[in-house]
C-alpha positions in Angstrom: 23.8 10.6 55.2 24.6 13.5 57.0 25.6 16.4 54.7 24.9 18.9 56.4 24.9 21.5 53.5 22.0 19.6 52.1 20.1 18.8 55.2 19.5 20.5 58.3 20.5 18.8 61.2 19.5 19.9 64.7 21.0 19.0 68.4 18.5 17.6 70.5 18.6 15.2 74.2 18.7 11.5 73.9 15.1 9.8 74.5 15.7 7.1 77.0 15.2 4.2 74.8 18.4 5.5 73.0 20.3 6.1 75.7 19.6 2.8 76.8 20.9 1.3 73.8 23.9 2.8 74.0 24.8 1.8 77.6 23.8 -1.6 76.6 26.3 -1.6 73.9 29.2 -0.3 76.4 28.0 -3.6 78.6 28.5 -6.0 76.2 31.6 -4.2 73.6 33.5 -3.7 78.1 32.4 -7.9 78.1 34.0 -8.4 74.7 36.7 -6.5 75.6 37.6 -8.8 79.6 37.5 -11.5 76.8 41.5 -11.7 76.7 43.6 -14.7 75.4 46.4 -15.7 78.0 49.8 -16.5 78.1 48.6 -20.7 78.8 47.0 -20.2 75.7 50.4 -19.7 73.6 51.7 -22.5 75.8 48.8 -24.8 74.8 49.1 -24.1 70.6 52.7 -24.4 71.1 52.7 -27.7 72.9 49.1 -29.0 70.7 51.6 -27.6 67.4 54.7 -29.5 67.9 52.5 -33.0 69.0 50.7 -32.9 65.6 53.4 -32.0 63.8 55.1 -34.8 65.3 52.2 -37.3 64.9 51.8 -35.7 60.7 55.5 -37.3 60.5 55.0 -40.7 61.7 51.6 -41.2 59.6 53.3 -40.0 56.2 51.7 -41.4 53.3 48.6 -41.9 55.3 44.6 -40.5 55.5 45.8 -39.0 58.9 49.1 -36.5 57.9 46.5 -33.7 55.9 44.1 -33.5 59.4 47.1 -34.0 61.8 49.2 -31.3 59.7 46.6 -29.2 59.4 45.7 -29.0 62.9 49.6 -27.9 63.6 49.5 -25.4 61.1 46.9 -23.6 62.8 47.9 -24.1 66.4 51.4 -22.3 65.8 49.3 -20.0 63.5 47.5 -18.9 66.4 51.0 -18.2 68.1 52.5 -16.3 65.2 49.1 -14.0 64.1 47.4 -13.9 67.7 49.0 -11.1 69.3 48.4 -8.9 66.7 44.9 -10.1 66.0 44.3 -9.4 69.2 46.1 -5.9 69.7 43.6 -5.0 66.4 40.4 -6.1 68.1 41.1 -4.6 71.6 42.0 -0.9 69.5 38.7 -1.6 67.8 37.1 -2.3 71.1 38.7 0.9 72.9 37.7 2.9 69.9 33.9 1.8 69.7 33.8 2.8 73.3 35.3 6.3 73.3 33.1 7.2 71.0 29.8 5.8 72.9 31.5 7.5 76.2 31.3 11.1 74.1 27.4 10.3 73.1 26.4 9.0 77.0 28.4 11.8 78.4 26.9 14.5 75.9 23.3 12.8 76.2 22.5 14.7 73.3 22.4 13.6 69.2 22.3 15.7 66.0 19.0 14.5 64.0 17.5 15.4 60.9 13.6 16.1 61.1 11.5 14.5 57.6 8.2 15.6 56.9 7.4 13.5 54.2 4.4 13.5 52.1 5.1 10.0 50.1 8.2 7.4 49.8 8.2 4.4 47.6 10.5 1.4 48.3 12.4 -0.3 45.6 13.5 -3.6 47.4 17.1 -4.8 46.8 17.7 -6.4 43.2 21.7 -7.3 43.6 23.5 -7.0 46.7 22.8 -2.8 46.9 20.0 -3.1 49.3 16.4 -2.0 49.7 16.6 1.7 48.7 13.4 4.2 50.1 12.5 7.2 47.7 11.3 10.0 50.2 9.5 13.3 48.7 10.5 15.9 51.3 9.1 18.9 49.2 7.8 19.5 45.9 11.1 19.1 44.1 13.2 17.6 46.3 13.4 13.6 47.1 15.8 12.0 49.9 17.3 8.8 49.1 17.5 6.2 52.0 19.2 2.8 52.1 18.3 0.4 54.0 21.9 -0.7 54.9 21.5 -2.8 58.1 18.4 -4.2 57.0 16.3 -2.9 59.7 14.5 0.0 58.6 11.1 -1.7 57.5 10.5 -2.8 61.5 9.2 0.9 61.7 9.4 2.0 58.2 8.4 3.7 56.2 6.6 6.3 58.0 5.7 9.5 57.3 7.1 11.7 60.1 10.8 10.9 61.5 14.2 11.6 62.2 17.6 10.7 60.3 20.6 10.2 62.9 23.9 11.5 62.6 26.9 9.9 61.4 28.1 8.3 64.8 25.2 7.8 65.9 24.3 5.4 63.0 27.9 4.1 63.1 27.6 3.1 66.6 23.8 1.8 67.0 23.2 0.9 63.1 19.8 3.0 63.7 19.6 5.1 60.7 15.5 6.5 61.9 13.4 7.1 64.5 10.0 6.9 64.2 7.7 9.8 64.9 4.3 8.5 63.2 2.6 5.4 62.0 4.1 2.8 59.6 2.9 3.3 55.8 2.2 1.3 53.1 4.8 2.6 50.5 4.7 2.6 46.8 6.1 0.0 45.3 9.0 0.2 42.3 10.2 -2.7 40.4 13.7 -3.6 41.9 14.9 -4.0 38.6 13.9 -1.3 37.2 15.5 1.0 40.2 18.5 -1.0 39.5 19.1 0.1 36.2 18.4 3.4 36.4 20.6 3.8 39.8 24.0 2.3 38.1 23.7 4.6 35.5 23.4 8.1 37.7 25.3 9.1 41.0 23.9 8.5 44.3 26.4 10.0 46.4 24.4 13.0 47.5 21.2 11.8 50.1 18.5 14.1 48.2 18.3 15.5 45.0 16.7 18.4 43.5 13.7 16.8 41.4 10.3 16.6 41.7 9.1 12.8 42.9 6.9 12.4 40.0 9.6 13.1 37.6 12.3 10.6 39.2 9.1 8.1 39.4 8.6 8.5 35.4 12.5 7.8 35.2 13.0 4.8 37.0 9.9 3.2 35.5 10.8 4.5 31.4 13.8 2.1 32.3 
């Protein structure tokens, strides 16, 4: 979303309600991350592990050996797996907050400033998700996808900024709002689904005239 050889992005200070989110985020990943398993823990799946397995061989050929197994295959599953489960989530953890440290220390953000003069909204048809067709010039449209499924709470509007990279990464914000919500125009789903599995939309704009991509899609 951020190709920076096709759009021009520009450094600018965090607005309060976006540095707020990001120290909220901190809160509750540094909460996620106190959230450690201890050594009791082991102890307890060890001790709950060898008790049903135990109780799985006196009630062989019963109902009661599948739950009773069961339950001992995932208590020294937990022993075997959980360290390193838990050495992968407290990286990810330690990760997610370096990189919100480097945006709250910086306070600043890289956006991308959209004076649009219409977008149409194709919603999702499959699984590829609502996709917004924005005509930033006379020939040149930006393609936005709604990936989080949270653009349409202030979107589309005509006015507004594209985040970074990171910032989207770390927030799932992919606008922010600088004018009124809009009533966009409305492609079949279908339609934008054919015509989008059978061109490349790896590059956010495109160099064609609205009109002419509109006449595309709907010829499908």
């Amino acid at each position: 979303m951020d190709s920076k050889t096709k759009m021009d992005f520009k450094t600018r200070e965090l607005y309060p309600d976006e540095l707020r989110v990001l120290k909220t985020l901190k809160t509750q990943t540094e909460k996620k991350s106190g959230c450690k398993i201890k050594i009791y823990h082991f102890v307890l799946a060890v001790f709950l592990g060898i008790v049903f397995a135990y109780l799985a061989t006196l009630t062989k050929g019963s109902f009661w050996i599948l739950p009773f197994g069961t339950i001992a295959v995932f208590s020294f599953g937990l022993v075997v797996f959980g360290p390193y489960e838990l050495y992968k989530t407290q990286k990810r953890h330690k990760t997610f907050l370096q990189r919100l440290n480097v945006l709250i220390e910086k306070q600043t953000v890289d956006t991308c400033l959209i004076n649009a003069t219409r977008i149409a909204l194709a919603e999702e048809y499959e699984d590829e998700n609502d996709l917004y067709i924005v005509e930033m010039c006379k020939d040149k449209v930006l393609y936005l996808w709604d990936t989080e499924y949270n653009l349409n709470k202030n979107f589309p509007c005509l006015r507004f900024e594209i985040y970074e990279r990171i910032f989207f990464e770390l927030t799932g914000r992919q606008i922010y709002p600088l004018s009124e919500k809009i009533k966009p125009i409305m492609i079949d789903p279908k339609k934008k689904w054919k015509y989008m599995t059978q061109i490349s939309t790896s590059e956010p704009t495109e160099n064609i005239s609205f009109d002419e991509l509109m006449d595309k899609i709907n010829e499908k």
